[in-house]
C-alpha positions in Angstrom: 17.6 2.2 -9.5 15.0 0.7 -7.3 15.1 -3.4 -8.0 11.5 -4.8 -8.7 11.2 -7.1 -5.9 11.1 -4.0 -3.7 7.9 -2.4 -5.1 6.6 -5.9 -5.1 7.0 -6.1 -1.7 5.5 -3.4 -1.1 2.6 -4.2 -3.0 2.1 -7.3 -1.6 2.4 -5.9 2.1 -0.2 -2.7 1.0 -2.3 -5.7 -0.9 -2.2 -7.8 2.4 -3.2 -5.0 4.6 -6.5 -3.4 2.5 -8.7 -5.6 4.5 -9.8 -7.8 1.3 -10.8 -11.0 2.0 -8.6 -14.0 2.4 -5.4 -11.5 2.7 -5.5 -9.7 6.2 -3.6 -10.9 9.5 -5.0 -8.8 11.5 -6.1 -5.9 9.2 -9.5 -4.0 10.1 -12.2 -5.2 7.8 -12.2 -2.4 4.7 -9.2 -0.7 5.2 -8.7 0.1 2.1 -12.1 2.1 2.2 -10.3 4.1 5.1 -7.0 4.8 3.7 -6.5 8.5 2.8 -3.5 9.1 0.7 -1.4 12.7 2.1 -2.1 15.7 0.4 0.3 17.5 -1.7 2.5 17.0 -4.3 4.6 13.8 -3.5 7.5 11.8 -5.5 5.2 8.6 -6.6 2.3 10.1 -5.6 0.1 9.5 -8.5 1.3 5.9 -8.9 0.1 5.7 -4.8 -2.9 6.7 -6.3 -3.6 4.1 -9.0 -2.2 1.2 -6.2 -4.5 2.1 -3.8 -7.3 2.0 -6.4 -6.4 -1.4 -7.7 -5.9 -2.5 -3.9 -9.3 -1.8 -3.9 -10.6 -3.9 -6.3 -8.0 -6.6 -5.8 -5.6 -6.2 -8.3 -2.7 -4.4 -6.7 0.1 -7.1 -7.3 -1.3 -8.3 -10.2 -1.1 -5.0 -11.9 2.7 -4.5 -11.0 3.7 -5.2 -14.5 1.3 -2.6 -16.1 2.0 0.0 -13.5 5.5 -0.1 -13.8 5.4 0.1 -17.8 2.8 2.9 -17.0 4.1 5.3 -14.0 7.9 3.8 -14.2 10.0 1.9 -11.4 11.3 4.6 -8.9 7.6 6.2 -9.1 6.2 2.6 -8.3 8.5 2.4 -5.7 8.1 5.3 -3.8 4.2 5.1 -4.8 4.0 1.6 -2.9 6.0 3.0 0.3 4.0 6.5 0.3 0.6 3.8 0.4 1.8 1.4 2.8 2.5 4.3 5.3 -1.2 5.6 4.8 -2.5 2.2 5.0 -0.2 1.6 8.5 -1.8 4.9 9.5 -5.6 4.4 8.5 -4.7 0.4 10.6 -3.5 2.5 13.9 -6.2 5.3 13.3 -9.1 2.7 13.1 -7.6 0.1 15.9 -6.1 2.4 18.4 -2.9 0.0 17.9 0.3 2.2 17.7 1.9 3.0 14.4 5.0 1.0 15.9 3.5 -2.2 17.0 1.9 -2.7 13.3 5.2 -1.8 12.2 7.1 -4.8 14.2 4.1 -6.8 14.0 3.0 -7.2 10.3 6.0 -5.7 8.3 8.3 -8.2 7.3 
């Protein structure tokens, strides 16, 4: 079973990386408005959907509590991975950086 502080990281990092203000190091300005979640049917893929939306407005991390009770751990888990590699993507896509150096450089 996925342990919490692994979604939360991952919530965090996707949070950090939506390009709302005060929480970017680098990020684009409006990524989240940029990141497109893969088609298809994917394991956390409707909990990737609900993060990205509350990235959006903010509430990401916040909202871990509530999404966890709502979409379950392992979904929240792979939800938060499956967004934070559409978020790296959209970042490389809309800076012409490469997928690895926002990898080395912002990932922690």
């Amino acid at each position: 079973m996925p342990q919490p502080f692994q979604a939360a990281s991952a919530l965090l990092w996707a949070r950090s990386t939506t390009g709302l203000p005060g929480t970017t190091r680098g990020a684009p300005a409006g990524l989240a408005r940029q990141v497109d979640l893969p088609s298809g049917h994917w394991l956390g893929g409707r909990a990737a959907t609900d993060i990205l939306a509350l990235a959006r407005k903010g509430r990401a991390f916040r909202s871990l509590d509530a999404l966890i009770i709502n979409q379950g751990g392992k979904n929240v888990l792979y939800g938060s991975v499956l967004t934070l590699a559409s978020a790296v993507q959209a970042w490389s896509a809309a800076t012409s950086t490469s997928v690895a150096e926002i990898l080395l450089t912002q990932v922690r």
